[in-house]
C-alpha positions as CSV (number, residue, x, y, z in Angstrom):
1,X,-6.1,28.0,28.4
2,X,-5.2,31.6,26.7
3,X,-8.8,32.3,26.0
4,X,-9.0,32.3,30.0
5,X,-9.9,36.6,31.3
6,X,-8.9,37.1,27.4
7,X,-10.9,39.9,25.8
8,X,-11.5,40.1,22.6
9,X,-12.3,42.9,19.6
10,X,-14.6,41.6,17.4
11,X,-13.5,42.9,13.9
12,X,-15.6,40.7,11.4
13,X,-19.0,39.2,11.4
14,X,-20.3,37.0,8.2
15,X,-23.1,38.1,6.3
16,X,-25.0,34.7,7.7
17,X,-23.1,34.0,11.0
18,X,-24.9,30.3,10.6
19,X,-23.6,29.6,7.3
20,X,-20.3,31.6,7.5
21,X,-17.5,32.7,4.8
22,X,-14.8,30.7,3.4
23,X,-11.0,31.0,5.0
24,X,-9.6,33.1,2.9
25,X,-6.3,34.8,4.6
26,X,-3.7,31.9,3.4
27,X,-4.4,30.3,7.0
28,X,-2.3,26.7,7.0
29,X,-4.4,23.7,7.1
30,X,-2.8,22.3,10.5
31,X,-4.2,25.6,12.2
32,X,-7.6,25.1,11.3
33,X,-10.1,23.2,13.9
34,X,-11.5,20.3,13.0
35,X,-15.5,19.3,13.1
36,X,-18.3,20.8,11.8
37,X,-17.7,24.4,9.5
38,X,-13.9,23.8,9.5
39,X,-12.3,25.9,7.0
40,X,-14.8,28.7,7.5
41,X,-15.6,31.3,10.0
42,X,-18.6,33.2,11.4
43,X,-16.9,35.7,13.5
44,X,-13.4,36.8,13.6
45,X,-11.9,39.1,16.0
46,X,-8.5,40.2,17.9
47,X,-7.6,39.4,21.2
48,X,-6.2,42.6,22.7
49,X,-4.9,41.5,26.2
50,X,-2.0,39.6,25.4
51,X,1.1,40.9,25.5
52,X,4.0,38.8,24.0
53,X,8.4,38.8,25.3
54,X,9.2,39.6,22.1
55,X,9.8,43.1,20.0
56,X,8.8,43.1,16.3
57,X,12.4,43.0,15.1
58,X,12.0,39.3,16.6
59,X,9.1,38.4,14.2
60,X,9.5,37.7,10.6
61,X,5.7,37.5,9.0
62,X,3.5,39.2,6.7
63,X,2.5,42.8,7.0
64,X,0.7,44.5,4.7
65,X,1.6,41.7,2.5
66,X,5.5,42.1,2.2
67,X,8.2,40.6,4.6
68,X,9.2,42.4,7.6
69,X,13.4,43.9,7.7
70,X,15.3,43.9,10.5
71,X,16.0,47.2,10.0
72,X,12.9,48.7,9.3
73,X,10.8,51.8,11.7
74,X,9.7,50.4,14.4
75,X,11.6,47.4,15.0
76,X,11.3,47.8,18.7
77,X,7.4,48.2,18.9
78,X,6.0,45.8,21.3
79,X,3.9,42.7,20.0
80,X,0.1,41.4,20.7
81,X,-0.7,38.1,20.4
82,X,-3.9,38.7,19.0
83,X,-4.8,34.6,18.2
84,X,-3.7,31.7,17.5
85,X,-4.1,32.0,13.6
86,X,-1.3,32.6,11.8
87,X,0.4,34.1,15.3
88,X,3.6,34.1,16.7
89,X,3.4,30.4,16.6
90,X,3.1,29.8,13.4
91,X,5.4,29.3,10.4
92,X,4.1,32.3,8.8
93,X,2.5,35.1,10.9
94,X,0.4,37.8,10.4
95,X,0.4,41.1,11.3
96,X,-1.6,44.3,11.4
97,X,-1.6,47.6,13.3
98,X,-4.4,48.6,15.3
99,X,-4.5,52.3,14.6
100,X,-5.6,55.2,16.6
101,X,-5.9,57.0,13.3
102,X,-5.6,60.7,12.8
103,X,-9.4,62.2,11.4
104,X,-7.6,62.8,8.0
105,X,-6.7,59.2,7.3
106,X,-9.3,58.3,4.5
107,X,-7.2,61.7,2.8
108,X,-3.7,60.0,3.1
109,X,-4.5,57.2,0.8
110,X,-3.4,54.7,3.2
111,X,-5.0,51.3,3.2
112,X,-7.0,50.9,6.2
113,X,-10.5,49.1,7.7
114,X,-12.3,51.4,10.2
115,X,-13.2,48.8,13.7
116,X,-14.8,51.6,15.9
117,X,-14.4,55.2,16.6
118,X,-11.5,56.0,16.2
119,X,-9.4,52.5,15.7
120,X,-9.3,51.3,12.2
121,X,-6.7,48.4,11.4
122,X,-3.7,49.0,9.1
123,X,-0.8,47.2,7.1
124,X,2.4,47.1,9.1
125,X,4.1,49.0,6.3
126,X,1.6,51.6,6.3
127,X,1.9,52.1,9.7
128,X,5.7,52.2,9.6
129,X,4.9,54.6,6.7
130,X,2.7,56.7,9.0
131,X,4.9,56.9,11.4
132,X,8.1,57.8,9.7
133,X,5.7,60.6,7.7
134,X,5.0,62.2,11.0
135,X,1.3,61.8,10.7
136,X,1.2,59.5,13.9
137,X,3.2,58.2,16.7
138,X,4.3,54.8,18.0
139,X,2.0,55.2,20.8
140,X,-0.8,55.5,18.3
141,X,-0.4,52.0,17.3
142,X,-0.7,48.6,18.7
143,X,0.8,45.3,16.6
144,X,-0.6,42.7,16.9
145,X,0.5,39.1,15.3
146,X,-2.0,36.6,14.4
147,X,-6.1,36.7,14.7
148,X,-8.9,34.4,16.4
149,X,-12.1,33.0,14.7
150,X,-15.7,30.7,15.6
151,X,-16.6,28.6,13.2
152,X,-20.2,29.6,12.0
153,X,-22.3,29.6,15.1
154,X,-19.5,29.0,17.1
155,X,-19.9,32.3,19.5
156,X,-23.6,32.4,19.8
157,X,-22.9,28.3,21.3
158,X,-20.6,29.7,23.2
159,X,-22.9,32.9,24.7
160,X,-25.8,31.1,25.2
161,X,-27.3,30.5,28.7
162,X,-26.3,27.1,29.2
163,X,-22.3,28.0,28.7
164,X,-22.3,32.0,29.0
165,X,-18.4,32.0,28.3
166,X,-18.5,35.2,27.0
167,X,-19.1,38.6,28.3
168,X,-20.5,41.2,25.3
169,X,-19.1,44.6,26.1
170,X,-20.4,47.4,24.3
171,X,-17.9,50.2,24.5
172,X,-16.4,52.9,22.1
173,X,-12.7,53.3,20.6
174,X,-11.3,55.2,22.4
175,X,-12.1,52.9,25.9
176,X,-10.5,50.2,24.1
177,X,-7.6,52.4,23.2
178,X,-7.5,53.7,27.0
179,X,-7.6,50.0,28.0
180,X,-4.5,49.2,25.8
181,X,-2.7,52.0,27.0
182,X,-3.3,51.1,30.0
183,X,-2.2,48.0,29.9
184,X,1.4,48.9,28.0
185,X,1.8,51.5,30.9
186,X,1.5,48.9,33.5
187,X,3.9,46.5,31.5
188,X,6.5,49.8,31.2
189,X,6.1,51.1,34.0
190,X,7.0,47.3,35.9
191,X,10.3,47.5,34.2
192,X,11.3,50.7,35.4
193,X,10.1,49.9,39.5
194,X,6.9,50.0,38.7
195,X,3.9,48.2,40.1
196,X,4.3,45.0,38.6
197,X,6.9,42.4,40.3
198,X,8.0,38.7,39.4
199,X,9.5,37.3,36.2
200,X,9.0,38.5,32.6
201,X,5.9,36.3,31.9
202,X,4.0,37.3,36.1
203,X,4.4,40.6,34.6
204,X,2.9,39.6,31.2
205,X,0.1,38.4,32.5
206,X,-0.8,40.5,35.5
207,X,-0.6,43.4,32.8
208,X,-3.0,41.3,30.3
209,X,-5.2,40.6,33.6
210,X,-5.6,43.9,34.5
211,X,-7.3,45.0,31.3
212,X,-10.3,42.2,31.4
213,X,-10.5,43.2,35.3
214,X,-10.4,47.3,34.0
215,X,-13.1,46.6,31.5
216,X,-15.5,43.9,33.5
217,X,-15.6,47.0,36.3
218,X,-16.7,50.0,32.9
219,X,-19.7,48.1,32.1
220,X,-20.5,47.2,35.9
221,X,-19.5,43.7,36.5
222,X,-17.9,42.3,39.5
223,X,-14.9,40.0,38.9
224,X,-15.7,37.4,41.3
225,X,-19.3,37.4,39.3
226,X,-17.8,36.8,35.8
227,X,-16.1,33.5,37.0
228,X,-18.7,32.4,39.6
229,X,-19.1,29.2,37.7
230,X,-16.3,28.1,38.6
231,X,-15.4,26.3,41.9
232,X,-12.2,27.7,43.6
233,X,-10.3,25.1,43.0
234,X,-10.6,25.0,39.2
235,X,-10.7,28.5,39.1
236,X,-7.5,28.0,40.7
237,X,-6.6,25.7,38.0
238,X,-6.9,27.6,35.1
239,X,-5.1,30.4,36.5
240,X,-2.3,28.6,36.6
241,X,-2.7,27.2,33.7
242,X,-2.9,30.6,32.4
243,X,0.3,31.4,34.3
244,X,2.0,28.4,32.3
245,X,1.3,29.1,29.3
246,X,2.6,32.8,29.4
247,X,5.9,30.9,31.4
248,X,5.8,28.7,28.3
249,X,5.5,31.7,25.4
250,X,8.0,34.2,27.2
251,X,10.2,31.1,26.9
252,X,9.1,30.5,23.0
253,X,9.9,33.8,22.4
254,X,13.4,34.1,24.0
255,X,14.8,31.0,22.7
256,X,15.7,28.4,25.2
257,X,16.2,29.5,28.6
258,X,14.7,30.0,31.9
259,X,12.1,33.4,32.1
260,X,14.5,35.4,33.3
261,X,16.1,34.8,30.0
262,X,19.2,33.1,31.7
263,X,20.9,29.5,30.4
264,X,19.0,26.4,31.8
265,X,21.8,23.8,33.9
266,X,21.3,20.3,32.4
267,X,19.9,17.3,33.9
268,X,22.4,16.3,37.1
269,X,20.6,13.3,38.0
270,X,20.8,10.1,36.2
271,X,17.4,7.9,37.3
272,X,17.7,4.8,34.9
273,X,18.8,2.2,37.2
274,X,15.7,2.6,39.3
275,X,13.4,2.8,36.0
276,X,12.4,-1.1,35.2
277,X,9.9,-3.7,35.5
278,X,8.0,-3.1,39.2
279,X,9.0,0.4,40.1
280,X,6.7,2.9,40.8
281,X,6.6,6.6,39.7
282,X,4.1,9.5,40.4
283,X,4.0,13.1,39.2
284,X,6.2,15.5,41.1
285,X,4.1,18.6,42.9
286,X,3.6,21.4,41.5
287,X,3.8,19.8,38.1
288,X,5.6,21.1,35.3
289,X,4.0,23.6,33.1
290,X,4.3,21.0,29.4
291,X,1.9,18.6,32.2
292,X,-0.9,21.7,33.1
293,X,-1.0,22.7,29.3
294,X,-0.9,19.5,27.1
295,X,-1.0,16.4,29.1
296,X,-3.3,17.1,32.1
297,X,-4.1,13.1,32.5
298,X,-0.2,13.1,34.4
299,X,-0.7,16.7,36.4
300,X,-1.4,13.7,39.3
301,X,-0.5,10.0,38.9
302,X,0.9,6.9,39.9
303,X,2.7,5.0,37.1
304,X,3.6,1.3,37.4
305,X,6.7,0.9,34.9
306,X,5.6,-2.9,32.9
307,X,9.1,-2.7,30.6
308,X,12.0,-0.9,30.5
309,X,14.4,-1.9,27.3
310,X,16.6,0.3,24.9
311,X,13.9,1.8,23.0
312,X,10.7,2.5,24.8
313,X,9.7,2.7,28.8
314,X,6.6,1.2,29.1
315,X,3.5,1.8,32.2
316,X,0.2,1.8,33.0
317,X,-1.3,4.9,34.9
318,X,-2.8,2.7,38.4
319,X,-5.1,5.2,39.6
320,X,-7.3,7.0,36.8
321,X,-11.0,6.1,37.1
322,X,-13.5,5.7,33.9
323,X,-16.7,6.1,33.7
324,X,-16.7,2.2,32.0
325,X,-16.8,-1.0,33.1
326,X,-17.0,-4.4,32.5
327,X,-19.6,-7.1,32.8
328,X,-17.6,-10.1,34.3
329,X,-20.3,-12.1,36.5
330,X,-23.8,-11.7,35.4
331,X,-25.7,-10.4,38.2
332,X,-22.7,-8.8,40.0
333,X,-21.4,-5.3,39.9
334,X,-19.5,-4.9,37.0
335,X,-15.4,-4.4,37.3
336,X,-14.2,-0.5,36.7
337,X,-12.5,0.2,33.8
338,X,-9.0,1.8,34.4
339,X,-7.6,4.5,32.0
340,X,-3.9,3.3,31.5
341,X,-2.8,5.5,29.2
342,X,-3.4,6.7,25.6
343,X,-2.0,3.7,23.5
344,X,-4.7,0.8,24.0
345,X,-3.6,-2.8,25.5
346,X,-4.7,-4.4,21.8
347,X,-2.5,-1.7,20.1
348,X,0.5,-2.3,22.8
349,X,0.6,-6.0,22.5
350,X,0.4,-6.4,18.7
351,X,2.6,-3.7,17.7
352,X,0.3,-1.3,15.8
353,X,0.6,1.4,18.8
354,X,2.1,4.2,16.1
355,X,0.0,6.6,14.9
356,X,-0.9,5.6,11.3
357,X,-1.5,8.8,10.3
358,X,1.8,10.4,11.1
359,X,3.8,11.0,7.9
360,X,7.1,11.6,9.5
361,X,7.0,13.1,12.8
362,X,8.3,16.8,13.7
363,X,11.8,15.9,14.0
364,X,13.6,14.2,11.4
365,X,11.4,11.8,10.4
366,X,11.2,9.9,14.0
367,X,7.8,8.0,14.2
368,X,5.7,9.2,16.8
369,X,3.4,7.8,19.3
370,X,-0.3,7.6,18.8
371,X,-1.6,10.6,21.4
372,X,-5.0,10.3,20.3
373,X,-7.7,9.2,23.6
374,X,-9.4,6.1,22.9
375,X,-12.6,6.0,22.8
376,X,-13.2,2.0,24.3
377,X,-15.8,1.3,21.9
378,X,-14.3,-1.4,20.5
379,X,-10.4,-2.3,19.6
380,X,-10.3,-2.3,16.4
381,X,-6.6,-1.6,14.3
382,X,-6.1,0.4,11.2
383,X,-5.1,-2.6,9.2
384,X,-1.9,-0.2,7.6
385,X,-0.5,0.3,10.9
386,X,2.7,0.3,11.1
387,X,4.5,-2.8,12.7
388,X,6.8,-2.4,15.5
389,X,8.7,-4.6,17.9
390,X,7.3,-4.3,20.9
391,X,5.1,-6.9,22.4
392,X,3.2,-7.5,26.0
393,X,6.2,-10.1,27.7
394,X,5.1,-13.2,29.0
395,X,4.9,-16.6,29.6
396,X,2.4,-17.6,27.0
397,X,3.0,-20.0,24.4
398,X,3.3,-19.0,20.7
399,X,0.6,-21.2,19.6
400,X,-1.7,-20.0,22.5
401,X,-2.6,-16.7,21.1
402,X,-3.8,-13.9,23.3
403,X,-6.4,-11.8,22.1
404,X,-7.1,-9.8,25.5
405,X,-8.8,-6.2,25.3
406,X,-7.5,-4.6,28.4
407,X,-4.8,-5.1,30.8
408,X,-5.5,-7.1,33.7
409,X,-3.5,-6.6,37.0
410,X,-4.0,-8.2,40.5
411,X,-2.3,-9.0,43.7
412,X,0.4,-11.8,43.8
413,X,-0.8,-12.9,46.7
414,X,-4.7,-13.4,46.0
415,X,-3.7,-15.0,43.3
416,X,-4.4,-19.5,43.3
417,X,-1.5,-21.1,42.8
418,X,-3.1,-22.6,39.6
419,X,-4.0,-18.9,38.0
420,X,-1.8,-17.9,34.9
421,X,0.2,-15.1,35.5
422,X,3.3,-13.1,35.3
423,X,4.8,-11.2,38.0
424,X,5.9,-7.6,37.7
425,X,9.1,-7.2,38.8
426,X,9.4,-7.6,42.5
427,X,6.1,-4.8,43.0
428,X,4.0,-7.4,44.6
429,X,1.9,-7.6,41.6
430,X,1.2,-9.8,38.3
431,X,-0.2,-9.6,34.9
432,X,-2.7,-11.7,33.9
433,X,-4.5,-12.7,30.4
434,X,-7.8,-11.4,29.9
435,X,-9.1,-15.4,29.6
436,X,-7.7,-16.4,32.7
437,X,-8.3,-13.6,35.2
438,X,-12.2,-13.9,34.1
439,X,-12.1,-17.9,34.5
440,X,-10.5,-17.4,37.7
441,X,-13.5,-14.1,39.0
442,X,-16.4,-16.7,37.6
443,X,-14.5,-19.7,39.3
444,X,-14.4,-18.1,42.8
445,X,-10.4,-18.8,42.9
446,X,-9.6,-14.7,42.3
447,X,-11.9,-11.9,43.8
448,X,-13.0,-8.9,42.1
449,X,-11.9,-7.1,44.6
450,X,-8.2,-7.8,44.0
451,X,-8.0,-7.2,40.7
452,X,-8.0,-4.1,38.5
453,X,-8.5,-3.7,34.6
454,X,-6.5,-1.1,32.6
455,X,-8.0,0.1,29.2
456,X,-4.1,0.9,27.5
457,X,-1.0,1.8,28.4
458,X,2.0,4.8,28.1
459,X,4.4,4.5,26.0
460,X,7.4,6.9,26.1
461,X,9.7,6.3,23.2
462,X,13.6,6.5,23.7
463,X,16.3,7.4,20.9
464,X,19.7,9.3,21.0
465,X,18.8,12.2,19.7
466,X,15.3,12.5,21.5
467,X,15.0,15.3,24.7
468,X,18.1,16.0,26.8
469,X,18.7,12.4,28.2
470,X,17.4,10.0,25.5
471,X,13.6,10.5,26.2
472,X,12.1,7.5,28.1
473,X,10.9,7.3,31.1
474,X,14.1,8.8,32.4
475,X,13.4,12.4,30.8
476,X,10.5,12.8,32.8
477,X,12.4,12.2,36.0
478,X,15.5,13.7,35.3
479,X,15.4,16.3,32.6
480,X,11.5,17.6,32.9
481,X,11.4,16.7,36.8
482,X,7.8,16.0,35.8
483,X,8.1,12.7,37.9
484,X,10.1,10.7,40.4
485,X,10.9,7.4,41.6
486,X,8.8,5.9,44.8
487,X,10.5,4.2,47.1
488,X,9.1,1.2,49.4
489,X,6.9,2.6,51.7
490,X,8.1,2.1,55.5
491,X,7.3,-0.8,57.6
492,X,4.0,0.0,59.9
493,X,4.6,0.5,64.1
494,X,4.8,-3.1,64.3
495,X,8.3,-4.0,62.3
496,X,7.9,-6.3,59.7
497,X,9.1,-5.8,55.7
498,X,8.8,-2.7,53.7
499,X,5.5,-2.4,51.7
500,X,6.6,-2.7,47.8
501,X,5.7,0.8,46.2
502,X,3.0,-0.4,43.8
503,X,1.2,-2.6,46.8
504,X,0.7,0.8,49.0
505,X,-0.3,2.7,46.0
506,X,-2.7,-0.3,44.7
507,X,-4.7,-0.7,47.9
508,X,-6.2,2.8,47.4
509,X,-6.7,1.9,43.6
510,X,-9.2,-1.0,44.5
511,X,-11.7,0.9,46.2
512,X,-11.8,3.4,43.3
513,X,-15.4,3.0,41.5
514,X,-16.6,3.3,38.1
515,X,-16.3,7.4,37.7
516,X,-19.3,9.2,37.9
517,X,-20.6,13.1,38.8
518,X,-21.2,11.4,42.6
519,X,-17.8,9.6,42.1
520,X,-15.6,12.2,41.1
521,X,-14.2,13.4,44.5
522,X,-13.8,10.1,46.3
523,X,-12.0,8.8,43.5
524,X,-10.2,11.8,43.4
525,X,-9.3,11.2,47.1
526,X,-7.9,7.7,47.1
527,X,-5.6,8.6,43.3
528,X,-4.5,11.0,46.0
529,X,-3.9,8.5,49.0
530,X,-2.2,6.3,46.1
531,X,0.1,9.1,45.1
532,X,1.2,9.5,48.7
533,X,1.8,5.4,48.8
534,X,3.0,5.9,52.6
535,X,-0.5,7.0,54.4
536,X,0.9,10.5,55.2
537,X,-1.1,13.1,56.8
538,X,-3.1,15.6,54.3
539,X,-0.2,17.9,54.4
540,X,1.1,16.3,51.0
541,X,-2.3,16.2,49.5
542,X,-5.2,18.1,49.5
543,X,-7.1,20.3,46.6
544,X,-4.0,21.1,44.7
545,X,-3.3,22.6,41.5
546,X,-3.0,19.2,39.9
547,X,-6.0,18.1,41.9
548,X,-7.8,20.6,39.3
549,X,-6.1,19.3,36.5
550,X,-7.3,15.4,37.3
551,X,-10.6,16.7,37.9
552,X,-10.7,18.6,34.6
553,X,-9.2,15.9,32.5
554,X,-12.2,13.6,33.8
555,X,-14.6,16.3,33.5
556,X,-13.2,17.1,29.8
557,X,-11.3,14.4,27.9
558,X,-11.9,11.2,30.0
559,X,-13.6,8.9,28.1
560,X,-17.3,7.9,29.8
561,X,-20.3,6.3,29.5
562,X,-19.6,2.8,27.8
563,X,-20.0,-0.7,29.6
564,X,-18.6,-4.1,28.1
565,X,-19.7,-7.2,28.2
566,X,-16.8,-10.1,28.4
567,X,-16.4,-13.0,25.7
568,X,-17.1,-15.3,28.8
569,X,-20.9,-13.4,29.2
570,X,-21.7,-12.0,25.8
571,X,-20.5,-10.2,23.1
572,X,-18.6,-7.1,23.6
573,X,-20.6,-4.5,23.6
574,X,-21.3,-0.7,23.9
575,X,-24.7,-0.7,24.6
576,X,-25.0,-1.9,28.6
577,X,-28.5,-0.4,29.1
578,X,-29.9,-3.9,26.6
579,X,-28.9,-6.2,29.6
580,X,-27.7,-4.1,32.7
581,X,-30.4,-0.8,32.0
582,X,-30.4,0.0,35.8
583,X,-27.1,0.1,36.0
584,X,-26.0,1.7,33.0
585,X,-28.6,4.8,34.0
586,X,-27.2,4.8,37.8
587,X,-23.1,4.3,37.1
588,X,-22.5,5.0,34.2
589,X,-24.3,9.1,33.8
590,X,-21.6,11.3,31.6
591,X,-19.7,13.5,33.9
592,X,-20.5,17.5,32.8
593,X,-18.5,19.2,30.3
594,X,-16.2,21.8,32.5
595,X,-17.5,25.1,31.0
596,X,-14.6,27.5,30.2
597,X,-15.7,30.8,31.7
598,X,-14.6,34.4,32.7
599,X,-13.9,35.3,29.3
């Protein structure tokens, strides 16, 4: 999201951009990107447009390769965010001084890299050095902390014609220079009644904004044309996700705290009684900003809750379309695969749901959950995964072993009397095993139109020590207010019972289809008309913010393109064009990658 109206110096280009050089700048390994090249760059550059809450008496890092004093020249020189390598983030930043240097420089003996014109880059020290000398002044200089980098080939992917997310600008020094200024003037001027209004981060980024508008109008290009591919409403979108991650950094680099820097109040409600087996919860509107940046799958939602116990809250997301299915009645439409959540229904039920890969976790050595997306081709278990005690609860017998790939879930009430199941709480709704609810399609005694089939589930972990109220379920509602609690929805003009919250939101989640390009906004509607559970007019609804977010998630990390075949009518497979090719090529066609533009 920060690369969004971002503009970037380049500052180093390998002698073979295709092949690139080796990372040699003492970058940790956990900042690297993964794939193809990793380790190794083919263009590096600084991203001038950032402006970080924080002075550089606030950073300790490398400059000029010695450690940074408190009370050193310069310790109230504003900081740059100038990438997300060895930044402000990390646990050893970097930093360097772009210099407006004097023509005599190359004479002082000062290390230093000529960029263009009249900007070279210079060690933090010889800057302060510079500065205390009298050769130059403060507003000669620009810190910035961290730097960006493409792998090799990496930017010419990302220029070509079929993405264009980047705009080449060919100016001198001293128009970037002007453009800096410009955009510290804005940011100073704001704090002394200047233009700029809002909260520390609105002014952040306004003042960031206006330099990529500043230098798209020098070289003749209209704003609304740099970001024409993008609909308004995900245009819409990543603004705002733009807005939270500055809300999110500000925050970073204040210590906790709301933007205006004040003390946060704690969590005054207390949800949990509400939070077990049956309820129903959906995302709260506008979502919080941890939802737009890291976890857009929940920016809109319905969540059944399947277990509540001391450790863990456990749900399936109801209304999040795939672009999968599966093959349950040869020569009938296929059933949609549901995405649940991130920890698949084989993982869940058998315990091996924790990342195998973590070594520890970030805080104290607490296990964390697998985040990883699935990607449905098959269920297989890393066979050192880590037991745990959590199981799918049941009725089953212990000898009776249930081997079921995906979570099945239907109406109570379509259900045969003689169908295995297990009820959900009071929510109008039942589990089912993966053998029965397929006997019971292929028998006739349960339609597939009352049943729906769930690739995984969420899992959020509880402990004493974890979030402000104990993690679960509970810290989403209460401490994040990333969620809330549905209540029954009312009883229609006629009288009669309240409708359970999971039936009104599962009515809409039947007539979802298998998620394709021509899909996309009619599932979209009726995850919306399940979110609202109580048929309310389109005041509550409507393109949102979060509407953006579900339709990027699809577009971006949703997981497409597979079809299964059932035990009961084949082998499980991958590969639906062998025995369904007409449908695989109509249904199941990969939703477009959502191109990231207006660089």
């Amino acid at each position: 999201q920060y690369w969004h109206r971002s503009v970037v110096l380049v500052t180093d280009v390998a002698d073979d951009p295709a092949r690139g050089e080796a990372e040699d700048d003492g970058v940790p390994d956990g900042e690297l990107a993964g794939g193809d090249g990793r380790g190794r760059w083919g263009h590096r550059g600084l991203m001038l447009n950032r402006l970080a809450g924080a002075r550089l008496s606030a950073v300790r890092g490398s400059g000029g390769g010695e450690e940074t004093s408190a009370a050193a020249e310069g310790d109230d020189w504003p900081v740059l965010r100038g990438g997300d390598l060895r930044g402000l983030d990390s646990s050893d930043p970097s930093l360097v001084c772009l210099l407006r240097a004097p023509p005599d420089l190359r004479a002082l003996d000062v290390p230093s890299t000529p960029i263009v014109g009249p900007l070279s880059l210079i060690g933090l020290d010889g800057a302060r050095s510079l500065v205390s000398d009298g050769i130059c002044d403060a507003d000669d200089l620009a810190v910035l902390a961290g730097r960006c980098a493409w792998r090799p080939g990496q930017l010419a992917r990302e220029m070509g014609g079929d993405r264009a997310e980047w705009i080449a600008a060919s100016v001198d020094g001293s128009t970037v220079w002007e453009s800096i200024v410009g955009m510290r003037s804005a940011l100073d001027g704001a704090g002394g009644g200047g233009d700029l209004r809002g909260s520390a981060s609105d002014r952040l980024l306004e003042a960031g904004s206006g330099m990529w508008s500043s230098l798209l109008s020098m070289i003749g290009v209209d704003e609304s044309d740099a970001v024409s591919r993008l609909s308004a409403g995900r245009l819409g979108f990543y603004d705002e996700m733009l807005r939270a991650w500055y809300r999110e950094k500000v925050r970073a680099d204040r210590g906790p705290g709301r933007d205006d820097g004040t003390e946060e109040d704690g969590p005054a409600r207390d949800s949990s009684g509400l939070i077990r087996p049956g309820a129903v919860v959906r995302s709260t509107r506008p979502p919080p900003d941890d939802v737009l940046l890291y976890d857009a799958e929940f920016a809109r939602c319905v969540v059944l809750v399947l277990d509540e116990s001391e450790t863990a809250t456990v749900g399936v997301l109801l209304d999040h379309a795939m672009a999968a299915a599966l093959d349950v009645v040869d020569g009938s439409d296929p059933l949609p695969l549901r995405y649940g959540g991130p920890v698949g229904w084989s993982a869940y039920r058998d315990g091996s749901w924790r990342d195998p890969h973590d070594g520890g976790g970030d805080d104290g050595g607490e296990e964390e959950m697998y985040e990883g997306f699935l990607e449905y081709a098959g269920d297989d278990v890393a066979a050192d995964s880590p037991s745990s005690e959590y199981s799918s609860g049941g009725a089953d017998d212990e000898d009776d072993e249930d081997d079921s790939a995906f979570l099945w879930i239907a109406r109570t009430s379509s259900l045969a009397p003689t169908v295995r199941r297990v009820p959900i709480g009071d929510s109008g709704l039942s589990s089912m095993r993966e053998d029965d609810a397929v006997d019971a399609v292929q028998s006739g005694l349960l339609s597939p139109d009352d049943v729906a089939v769930y690739s995984g589930v969420c899992i959020w972990e509880k402990s004493d020590g974890m979030g402000s109220v104990g993690g679960g379920l509970r810290e989403q509602i209460d401490a994040l207010g990333a969620m809330e609690v549905v209540p029954p929805s009312p009883a229609g003009p006629g009288g009669g019972d309240a409708v359970p919250a999971a039936l009104a939101a599962f009515g809409p989640v039947l007539r979802q289809s298998v998620l394709t390009e021509g899909s996309l906004e009619r599932n979209a509607a009726l995850s919306d008309e399940a979110w609202r559970g109580d048929g309310a007019a389109a005041g509550r609804g409507g393109r949102t913010t979060e509407a953006g977010g579900w339709r990027a998630w699809c577009r971006g990390r949703g997981p497409r393109g597979s079809c299964f075949r059932t035990r009961s009518s084949g082998s499980s497979s991958t590969d639906g064009g062998a025995e369904r090719e007409s449908v695989s090529s109509r249904t199941f066609a990969p939703a477009k990658a959502l191109p990231t533009v207006g660089h």
